[in-house]
BATIKOL-886251 format. One record per residue (C-alpha): residue number from 1; x, y, z. Coordinates in nm, 4 decimals, always signed. Example, Ala and Ser with C-alpha at 12.3 -4.5 7.8 and 13.67 -1.06 7.14 Angstrom:
<rs>
+-----+----------+----------+----------+
| num |        X |        Y |        Z |
+-----+----------+----------+----------+
|   1 |  +1.2300 |  -0.4500 |  +0.7800 |
|   2 |  +1.3670 |  -0.1060 |  +0.7140 |
+-----+----------+----------+----------+
</rs>
This chain:
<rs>
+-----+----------+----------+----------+
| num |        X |        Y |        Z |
+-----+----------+----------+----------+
|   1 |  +9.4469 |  +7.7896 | +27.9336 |
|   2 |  +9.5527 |  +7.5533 | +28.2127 |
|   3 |  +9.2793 |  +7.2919 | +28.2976 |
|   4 |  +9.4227 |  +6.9258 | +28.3831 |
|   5 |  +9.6656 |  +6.8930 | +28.6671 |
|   6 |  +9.8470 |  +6.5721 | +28.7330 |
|   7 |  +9.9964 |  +6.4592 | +29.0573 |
|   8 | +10.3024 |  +6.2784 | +29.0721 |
|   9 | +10.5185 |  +6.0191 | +29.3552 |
|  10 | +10.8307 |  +6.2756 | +29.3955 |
|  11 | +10.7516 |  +6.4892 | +29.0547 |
|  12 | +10.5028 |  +6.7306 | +29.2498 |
|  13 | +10.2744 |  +6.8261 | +29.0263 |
|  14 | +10.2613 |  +6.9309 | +28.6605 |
|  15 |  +9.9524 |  +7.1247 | +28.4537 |
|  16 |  +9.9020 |  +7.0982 | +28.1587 |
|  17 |  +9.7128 |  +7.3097 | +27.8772 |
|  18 |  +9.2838 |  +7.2267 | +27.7984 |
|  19 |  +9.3628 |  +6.8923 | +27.5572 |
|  20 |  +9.7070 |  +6.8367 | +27.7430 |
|  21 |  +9.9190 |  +6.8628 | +27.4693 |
|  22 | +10.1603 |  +7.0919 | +27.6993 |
|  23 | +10.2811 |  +6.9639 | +27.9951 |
|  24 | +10.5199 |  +7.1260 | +28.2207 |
|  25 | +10.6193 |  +7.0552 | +28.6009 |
|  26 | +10.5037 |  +7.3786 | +28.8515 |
|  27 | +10.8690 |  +7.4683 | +28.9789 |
|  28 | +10.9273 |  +7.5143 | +29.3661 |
|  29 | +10.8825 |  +7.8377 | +29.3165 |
|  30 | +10.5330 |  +7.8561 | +29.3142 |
|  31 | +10.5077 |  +7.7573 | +29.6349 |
|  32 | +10.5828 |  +7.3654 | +29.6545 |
|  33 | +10.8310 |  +7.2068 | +29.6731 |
|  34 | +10.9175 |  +7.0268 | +29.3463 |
|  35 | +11.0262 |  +6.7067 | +29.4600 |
|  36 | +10.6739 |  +6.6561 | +29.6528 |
|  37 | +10.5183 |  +6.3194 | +29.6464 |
|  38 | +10.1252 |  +6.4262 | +29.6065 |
|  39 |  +9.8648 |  +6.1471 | +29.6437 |
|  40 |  +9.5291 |  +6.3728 | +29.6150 |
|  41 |  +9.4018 |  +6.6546 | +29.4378 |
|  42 |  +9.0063 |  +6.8105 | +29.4851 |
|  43 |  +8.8150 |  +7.0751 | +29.3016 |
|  44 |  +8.4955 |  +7.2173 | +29.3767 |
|  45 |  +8.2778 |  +7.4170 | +29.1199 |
|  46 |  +8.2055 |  +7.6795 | +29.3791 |
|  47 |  +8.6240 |  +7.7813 | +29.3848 |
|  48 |  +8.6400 |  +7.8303 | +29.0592 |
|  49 |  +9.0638 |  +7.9138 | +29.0249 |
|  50 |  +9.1216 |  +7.6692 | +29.3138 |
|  51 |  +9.3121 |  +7.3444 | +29.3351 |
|  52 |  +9.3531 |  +7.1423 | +29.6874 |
|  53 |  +9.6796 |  +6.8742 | +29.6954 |
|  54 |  +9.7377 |  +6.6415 | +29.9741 |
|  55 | +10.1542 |  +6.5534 | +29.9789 |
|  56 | +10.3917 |  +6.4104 | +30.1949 |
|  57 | +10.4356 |  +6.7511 | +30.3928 |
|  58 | +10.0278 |  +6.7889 | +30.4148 |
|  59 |  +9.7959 |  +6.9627 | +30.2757 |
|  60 |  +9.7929 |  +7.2602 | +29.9761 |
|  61 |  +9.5842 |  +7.5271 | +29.8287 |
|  62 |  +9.6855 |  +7.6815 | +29.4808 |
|  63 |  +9.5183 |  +8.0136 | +29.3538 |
|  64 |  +9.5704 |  +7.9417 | +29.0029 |
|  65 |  +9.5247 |  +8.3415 | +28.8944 |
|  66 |  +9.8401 |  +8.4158 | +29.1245 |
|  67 |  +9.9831 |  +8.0559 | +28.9990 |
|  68 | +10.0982 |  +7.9861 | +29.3719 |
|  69 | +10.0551 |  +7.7284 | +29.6226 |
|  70 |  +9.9725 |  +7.7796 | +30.0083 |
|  71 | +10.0651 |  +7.5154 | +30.2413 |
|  72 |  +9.7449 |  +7.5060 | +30.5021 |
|  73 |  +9.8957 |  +7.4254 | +30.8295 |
|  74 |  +9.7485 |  +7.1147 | +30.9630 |
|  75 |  +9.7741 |  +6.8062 | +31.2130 |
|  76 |  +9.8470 |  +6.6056 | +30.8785 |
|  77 | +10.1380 |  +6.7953 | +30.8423 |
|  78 | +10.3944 |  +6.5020 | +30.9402 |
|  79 | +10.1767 |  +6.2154 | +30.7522 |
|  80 | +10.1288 |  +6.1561 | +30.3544 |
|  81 |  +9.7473 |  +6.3320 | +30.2581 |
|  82 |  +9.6419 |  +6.0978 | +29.9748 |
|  83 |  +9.2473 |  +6.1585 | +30.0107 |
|  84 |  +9.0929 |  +6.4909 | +30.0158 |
|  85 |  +8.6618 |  +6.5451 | +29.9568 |
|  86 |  +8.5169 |  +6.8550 | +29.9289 |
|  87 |  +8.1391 |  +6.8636 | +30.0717 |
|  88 |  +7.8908 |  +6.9050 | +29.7350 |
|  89 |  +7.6871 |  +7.1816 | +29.9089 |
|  90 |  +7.9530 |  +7.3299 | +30.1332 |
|  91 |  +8.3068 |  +7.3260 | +29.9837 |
|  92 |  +8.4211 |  +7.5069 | +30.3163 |
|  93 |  +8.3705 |  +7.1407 | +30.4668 |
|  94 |  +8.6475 |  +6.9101 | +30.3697 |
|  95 |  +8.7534 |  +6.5535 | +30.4717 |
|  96 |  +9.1075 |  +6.4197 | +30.4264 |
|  97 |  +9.3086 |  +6.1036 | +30.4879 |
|  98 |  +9.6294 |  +5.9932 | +30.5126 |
|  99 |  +9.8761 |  +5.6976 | +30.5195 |
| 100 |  +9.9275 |  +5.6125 | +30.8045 |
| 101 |  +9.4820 |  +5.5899 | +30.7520 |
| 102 |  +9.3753 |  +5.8539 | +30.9357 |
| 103 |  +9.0179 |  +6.0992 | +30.8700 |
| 104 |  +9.0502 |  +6.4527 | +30.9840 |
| 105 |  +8.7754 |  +6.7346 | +30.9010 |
| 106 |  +8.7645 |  +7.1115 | +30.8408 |
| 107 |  +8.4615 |  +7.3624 | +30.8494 |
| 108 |  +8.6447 |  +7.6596 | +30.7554 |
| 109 |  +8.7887 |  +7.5779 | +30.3987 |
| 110 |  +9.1113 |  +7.4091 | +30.5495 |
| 111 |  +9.2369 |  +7.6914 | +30.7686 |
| 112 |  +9.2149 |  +7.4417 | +31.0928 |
| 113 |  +9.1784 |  +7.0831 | +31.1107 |
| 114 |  +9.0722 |  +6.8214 | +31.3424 |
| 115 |  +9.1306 |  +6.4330 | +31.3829 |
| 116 |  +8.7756 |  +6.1840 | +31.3468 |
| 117 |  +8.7976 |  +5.9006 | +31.5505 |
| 118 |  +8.7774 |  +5.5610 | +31.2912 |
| 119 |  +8.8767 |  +5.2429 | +31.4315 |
| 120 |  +9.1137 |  +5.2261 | +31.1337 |
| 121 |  +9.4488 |  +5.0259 | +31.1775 |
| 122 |  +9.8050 |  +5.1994 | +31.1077 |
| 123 |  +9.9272 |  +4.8971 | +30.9691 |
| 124 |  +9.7811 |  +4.5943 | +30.7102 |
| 125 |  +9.7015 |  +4.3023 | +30.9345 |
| 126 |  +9.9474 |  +4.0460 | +30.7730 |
| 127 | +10.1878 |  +3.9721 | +31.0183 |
| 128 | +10.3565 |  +4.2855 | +30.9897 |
| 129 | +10.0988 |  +4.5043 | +31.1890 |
| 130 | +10.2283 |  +4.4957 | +31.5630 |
| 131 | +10.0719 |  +4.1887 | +31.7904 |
| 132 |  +9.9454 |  +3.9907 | +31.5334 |
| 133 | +10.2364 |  +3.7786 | +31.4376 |
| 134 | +10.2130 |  +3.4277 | +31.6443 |
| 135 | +10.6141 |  +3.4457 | +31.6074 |
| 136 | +10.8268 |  +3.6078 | +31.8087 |
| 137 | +11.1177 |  +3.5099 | +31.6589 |
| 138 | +10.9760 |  +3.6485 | +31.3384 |
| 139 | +10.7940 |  +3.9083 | +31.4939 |
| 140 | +11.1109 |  +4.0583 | +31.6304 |
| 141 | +11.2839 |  +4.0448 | +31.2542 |
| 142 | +11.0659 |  +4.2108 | +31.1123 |
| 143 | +10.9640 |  +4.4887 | +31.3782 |
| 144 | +11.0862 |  +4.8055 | +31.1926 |
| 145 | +10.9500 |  +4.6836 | +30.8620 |
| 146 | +10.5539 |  +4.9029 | +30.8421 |
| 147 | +10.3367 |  +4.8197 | +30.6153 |
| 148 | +10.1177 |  +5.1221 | +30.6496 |
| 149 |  +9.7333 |  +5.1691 | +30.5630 |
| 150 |  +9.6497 |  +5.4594 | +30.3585 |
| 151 |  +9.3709 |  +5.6196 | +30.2737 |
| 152 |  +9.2671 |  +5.5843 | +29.9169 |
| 153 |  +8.9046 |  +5.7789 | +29.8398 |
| 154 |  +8.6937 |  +5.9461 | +30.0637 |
| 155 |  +8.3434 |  +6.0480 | +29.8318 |
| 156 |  +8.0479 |  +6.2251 | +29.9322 |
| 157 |  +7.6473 |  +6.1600 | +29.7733 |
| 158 |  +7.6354 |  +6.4801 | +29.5213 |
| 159 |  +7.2650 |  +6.4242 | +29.6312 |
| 160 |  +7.3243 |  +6.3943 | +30.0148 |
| 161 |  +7.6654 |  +6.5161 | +30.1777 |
| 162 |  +7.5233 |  +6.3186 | +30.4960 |
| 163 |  +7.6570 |  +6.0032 | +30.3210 |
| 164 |  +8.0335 |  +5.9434 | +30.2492 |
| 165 |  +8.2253 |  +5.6527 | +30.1766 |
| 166 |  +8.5815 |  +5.5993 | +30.2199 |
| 167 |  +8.8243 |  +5.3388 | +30.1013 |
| 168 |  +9.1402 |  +5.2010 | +30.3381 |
| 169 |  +9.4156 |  +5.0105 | +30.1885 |
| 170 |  +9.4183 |  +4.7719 | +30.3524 |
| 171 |  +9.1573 |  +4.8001 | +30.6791 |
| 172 |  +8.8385 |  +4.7888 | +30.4036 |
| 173 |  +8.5412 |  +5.0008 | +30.3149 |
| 174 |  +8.3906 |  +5.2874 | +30.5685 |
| 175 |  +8.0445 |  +5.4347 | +30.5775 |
| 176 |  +7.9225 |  +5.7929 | +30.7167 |
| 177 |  +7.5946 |  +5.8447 | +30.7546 |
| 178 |  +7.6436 |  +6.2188 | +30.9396 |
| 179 |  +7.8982 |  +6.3665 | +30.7170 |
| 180 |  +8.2141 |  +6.2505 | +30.8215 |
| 181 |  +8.1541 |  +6.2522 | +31.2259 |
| 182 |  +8.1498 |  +5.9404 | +31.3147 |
| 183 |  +8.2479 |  +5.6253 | +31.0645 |
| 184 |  +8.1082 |  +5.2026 | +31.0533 |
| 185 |  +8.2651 |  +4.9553 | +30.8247 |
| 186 |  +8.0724 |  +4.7841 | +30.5562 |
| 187 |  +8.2435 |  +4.4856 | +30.3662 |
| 188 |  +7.9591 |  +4.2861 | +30.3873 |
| 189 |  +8.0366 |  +4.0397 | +30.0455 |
| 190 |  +8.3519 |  +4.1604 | +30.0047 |
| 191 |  +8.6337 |  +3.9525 | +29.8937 |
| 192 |  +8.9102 |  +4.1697 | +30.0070 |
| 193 |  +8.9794 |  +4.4746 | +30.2247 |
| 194 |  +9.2023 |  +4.6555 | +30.0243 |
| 195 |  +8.9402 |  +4.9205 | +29.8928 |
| 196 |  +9.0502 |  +5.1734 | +29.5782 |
| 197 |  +8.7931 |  +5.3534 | +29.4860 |
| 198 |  +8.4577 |  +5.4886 | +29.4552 |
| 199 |  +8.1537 |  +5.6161 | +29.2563 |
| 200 |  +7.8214 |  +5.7185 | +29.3696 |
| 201 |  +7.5727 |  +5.7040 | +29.0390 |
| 202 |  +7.2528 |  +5.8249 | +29.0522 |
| 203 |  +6.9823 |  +5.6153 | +28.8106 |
| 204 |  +6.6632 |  +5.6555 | +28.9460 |
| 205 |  +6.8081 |  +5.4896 | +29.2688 |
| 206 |  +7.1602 |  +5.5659 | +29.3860 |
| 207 |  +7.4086 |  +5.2726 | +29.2846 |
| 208 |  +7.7557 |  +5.2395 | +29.4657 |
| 209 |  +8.0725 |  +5.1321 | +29.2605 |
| 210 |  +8.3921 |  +5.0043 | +29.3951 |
| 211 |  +8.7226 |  +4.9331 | +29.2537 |
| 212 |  +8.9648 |  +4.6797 | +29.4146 |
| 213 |  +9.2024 |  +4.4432 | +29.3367 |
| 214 |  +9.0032 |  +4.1339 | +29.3331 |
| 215 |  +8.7624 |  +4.3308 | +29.1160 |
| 216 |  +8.4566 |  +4.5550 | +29.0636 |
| 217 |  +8.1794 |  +4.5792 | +29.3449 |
| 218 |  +7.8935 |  +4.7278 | +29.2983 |
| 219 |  +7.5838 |  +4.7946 | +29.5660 |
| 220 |  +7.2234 |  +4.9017 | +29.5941 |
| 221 |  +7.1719 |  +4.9613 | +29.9345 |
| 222 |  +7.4093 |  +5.1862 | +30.0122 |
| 223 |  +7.6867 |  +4.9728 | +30.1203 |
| 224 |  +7.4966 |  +4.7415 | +30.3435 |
| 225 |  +7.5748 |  +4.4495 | +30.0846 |
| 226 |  +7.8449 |  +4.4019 | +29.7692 |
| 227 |  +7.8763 |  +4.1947 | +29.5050 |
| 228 |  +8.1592 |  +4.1240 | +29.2703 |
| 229 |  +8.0959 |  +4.2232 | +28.9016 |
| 230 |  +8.3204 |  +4.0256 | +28.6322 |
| 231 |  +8.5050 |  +4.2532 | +28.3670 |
| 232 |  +8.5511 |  +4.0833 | +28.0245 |
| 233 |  +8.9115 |  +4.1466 | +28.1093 |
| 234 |  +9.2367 |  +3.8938 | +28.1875 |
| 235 |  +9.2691 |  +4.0614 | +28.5040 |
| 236 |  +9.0167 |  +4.1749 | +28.7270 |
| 237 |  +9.2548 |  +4.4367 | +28.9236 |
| 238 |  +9.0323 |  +4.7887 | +28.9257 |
| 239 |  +9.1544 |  +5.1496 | +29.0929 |
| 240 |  +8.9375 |  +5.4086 | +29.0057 |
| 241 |  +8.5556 |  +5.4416 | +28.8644 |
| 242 |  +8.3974 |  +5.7783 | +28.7557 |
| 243 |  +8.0544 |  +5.8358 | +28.6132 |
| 244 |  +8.0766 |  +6.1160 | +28.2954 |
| 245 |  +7.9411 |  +6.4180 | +28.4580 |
| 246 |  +7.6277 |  +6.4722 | +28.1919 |
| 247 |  +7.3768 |  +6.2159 | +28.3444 |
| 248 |  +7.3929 |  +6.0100 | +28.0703 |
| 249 |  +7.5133 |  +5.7248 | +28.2362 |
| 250 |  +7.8949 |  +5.7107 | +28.1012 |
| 251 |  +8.1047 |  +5.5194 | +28.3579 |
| 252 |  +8.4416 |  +5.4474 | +28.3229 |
| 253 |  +8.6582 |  +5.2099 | +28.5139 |
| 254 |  +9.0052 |  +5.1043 | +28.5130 |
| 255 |  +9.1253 |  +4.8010 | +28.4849 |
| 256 |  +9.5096 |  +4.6232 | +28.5117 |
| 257 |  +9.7172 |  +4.3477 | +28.5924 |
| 258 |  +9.8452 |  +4.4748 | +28.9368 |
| 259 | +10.0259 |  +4.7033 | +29.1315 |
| 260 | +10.1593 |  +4.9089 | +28.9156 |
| 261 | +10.1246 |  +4.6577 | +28.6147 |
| 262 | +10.2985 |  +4.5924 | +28.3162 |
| 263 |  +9.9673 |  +4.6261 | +28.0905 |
| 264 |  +9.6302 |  +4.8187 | +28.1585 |
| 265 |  +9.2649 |  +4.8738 | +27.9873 |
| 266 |  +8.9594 |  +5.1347 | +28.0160 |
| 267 |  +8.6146 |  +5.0032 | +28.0061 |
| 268 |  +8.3288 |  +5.2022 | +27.9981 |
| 269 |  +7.9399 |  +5.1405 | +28.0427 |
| 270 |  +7.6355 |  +5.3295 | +27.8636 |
| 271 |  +7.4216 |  +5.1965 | +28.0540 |
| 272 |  +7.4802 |  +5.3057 | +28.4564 |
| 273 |  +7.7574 |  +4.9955 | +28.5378 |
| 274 |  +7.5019 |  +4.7279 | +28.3718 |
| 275 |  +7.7017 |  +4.6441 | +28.0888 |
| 276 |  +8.0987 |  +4.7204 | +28.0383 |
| 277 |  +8.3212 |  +4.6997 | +27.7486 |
| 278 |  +8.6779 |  +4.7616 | +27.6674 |
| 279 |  +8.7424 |  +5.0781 | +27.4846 |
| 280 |  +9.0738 |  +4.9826 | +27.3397 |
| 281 |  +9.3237 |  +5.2610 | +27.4358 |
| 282 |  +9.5416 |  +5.2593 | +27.1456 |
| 283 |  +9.9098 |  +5.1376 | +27.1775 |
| 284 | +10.1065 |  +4.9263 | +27.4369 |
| 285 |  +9.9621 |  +5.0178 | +27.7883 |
| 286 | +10.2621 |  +4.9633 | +27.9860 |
| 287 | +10.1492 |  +4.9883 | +28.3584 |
| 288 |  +9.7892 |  +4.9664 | +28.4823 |
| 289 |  +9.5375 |  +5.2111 | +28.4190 |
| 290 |  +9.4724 |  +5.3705 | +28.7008 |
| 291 |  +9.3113 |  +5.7402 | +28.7282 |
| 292 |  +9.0452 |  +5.9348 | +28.5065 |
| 293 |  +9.0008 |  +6.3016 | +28.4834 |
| 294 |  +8.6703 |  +6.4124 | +28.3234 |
| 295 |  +8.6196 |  +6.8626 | +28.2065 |
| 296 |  +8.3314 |  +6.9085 | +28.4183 |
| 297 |  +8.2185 |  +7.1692 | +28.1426 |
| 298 |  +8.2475 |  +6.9904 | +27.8825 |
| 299 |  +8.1915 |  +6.5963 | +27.8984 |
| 300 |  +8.3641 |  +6.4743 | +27.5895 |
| 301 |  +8.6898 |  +6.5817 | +27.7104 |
| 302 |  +8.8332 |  +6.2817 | +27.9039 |
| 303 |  +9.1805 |  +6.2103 | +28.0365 |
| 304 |  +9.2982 |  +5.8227 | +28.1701 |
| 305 |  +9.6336 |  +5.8146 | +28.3015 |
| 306 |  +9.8008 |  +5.4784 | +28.3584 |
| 307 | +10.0204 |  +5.4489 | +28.7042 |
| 308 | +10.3552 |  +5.4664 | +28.5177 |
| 309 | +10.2879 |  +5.8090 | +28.3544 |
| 310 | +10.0930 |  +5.6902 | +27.9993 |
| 311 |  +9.8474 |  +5.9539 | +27.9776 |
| 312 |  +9.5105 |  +5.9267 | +27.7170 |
| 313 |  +9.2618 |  +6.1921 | +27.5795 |
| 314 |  +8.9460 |  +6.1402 | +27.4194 |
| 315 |  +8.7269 |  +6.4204 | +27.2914 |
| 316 |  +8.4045 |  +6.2888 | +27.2150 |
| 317 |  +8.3377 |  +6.1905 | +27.5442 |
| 318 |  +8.5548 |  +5.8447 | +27.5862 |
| 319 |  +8.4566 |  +5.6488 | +27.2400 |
| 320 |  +8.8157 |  +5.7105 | +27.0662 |
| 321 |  +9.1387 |  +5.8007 | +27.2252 |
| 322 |  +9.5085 |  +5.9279 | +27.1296 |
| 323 |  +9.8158 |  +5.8124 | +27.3597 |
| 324 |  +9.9558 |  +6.1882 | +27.4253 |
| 325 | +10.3597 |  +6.2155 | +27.3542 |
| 326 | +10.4657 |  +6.3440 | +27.6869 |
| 327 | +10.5051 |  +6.0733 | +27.9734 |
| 328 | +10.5403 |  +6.1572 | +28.3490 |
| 329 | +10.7073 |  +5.9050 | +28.6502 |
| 330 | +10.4389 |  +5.7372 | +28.8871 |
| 331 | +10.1439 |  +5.9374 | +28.8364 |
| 332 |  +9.8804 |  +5.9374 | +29.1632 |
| 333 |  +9.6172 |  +6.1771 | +29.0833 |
| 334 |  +9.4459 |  +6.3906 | +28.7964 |
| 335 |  +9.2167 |  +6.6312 | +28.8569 |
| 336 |  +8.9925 |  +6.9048 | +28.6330 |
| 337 |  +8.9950 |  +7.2677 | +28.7405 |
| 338 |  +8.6647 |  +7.4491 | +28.6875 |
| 339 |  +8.7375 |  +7.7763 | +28.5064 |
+-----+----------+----------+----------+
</rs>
């Protein structure tokens, strides 16, 4: 039985069986083209059988009992999709974004699509995004060279789809506070504005993780204010956090030494993001560690894939792991799909 999906940069996407010991690429033939570059996949556990992929020729739906994909025709069509959020209560509303950063919404399950306004840049502001060079001579070099934004995460409150939280790289973090209509920064004691990832953790009060490449950030208010959290780590580079879905408080973050990296690590907390420790993945990890896909039925199952295409399972719920034999290329998503 198929359960963990992995997207790839130019591989498409490959599935592999429950404890991914089989992996095997989904041919063009099932409806996409196998040379895609997808940045996003989304479940939701009210389409059981259904996976949603955001590529460089927009966005997809695969019906996993027919094993085919269905391109969903969209204004993203001509952009990369590499975020796509499903509402908790309401998996007919979805939020995507893309690269150049963009935020477009859908009330009908992805069957039409329309562009939200965010004050979002196309390009990072380093000299290369138009206007902001003091140069011209410079300026004029480098005019066809874009450095484009992207979106990275967009994440809804399980408890409240009112609230989302997105992640630009590089135009920092976003707040929505009426489910995705309109959009208000909030970096306030943030060290950089190139934002990864997110987690929303519920422990008695709801806690706010984010992963960038300064480090870990972590809030109380809801994004009002961040602060920095220190990993017992060489590097401090983070891209994704996910809390273990069994309200224990099991979070796992990964951790690197860059972009993608030449060595990675997986720390986890007990404790709700108080404390954090390494978990040793066995082996050489020879790229950063960069995505985590958790079986929403069953918690101890646990997959961490590092950017180059390393791939790790655990199976009592992220204390020991195996390095699995098959690698991929540059690996941008994983995703579980509810039976």
């Amino acid at each position: 039985m198929v359960g963990l999906y992995v997207a790839t940069n130019g591989l498409s996407v490959w599935a592999c069986d429950m404890l991914g010991d089989r992996i095997s690429r989904m041919p063009s033939g099932t409806g996409m083209y196998s040379g895609s570059q997808v940045w996003a996949l989304a479940t939701h556990p009210k389409l059981p059988g259904q996976l949603f992929a955001g590529t460089d020729s927009g966005i997809y739906r695969l019906d996993r009992a027919r094993n085919k994909w269905t391109h969903l025709p969209s204004p993203m069509d001509d952009r990369l999709v590499t975020a796509i959020a499903l509402a908790p209560d309401d998996p007919r509303f979805m939020l995507a974004g893309t690269q150049p950063a963009g935020f477009f919404q859908s009330h009908d399950g992805g069957a039409s699509w329309r562009s939200i306004a965010v004050p979002v840049k196309p390009y990072q502001d380093s000299g290369y995004y138009a206007g902001e060079n003091s140069s011209a001579e410079v300026s004029e070099a480098i005019s066809d060279v874009k450095h484009w934004t992207r979106v990275t995460q967009i994440v809804f409150d399980p408890r409240n789809a009112r609230d989302v939280w997105a992640g630009v790289e590089i135009d920092g973090a976003w707040r929505s506070r009426d489910g995705g209509e309109s959009w208000e920064r909030v970096s306030n004691g943030l060290e950089t504005q190139d934002i990864h990832g997110f987690a929303v953790v519920h422990d008695g009060a709801r806690k706010l993780f984010m992963t960038t490449p300064v480090g870990l950030h972590v809030s109380s208010d809801g994004g009002d204010t961040w602060r920095k959290l220190h990993l017992d780590s060489p590097w401090q580079y983070t891209r994704s956090v996910a809390e273990r879905p069994d309200g224990t408080g099991v979070v796992f973050v990964t951790n690197g030494n860059g972009p993608p990296g030449s060595g990675g690590r997986l720390f986890r907390s007990d404790n709700y993001g108080r404390d954090w420790h390494d978990v040793q993945l066995p082996g050489e990890v020879e790229s950063s560690a960069y995505f985590i896909g958790i079986n929403p039925a069953d918690a101890n199952l646990v997959f961490v894939a590092a950017a180059l295409g390393q791939i790790y399972r655990s199976l009592d719920g992220g204390r020991n792991w195996t390095a699995l034999k098959r690698r991929l290329g540059e690996i941008r998503a994983i995703a579980w799909l509810p039976d």
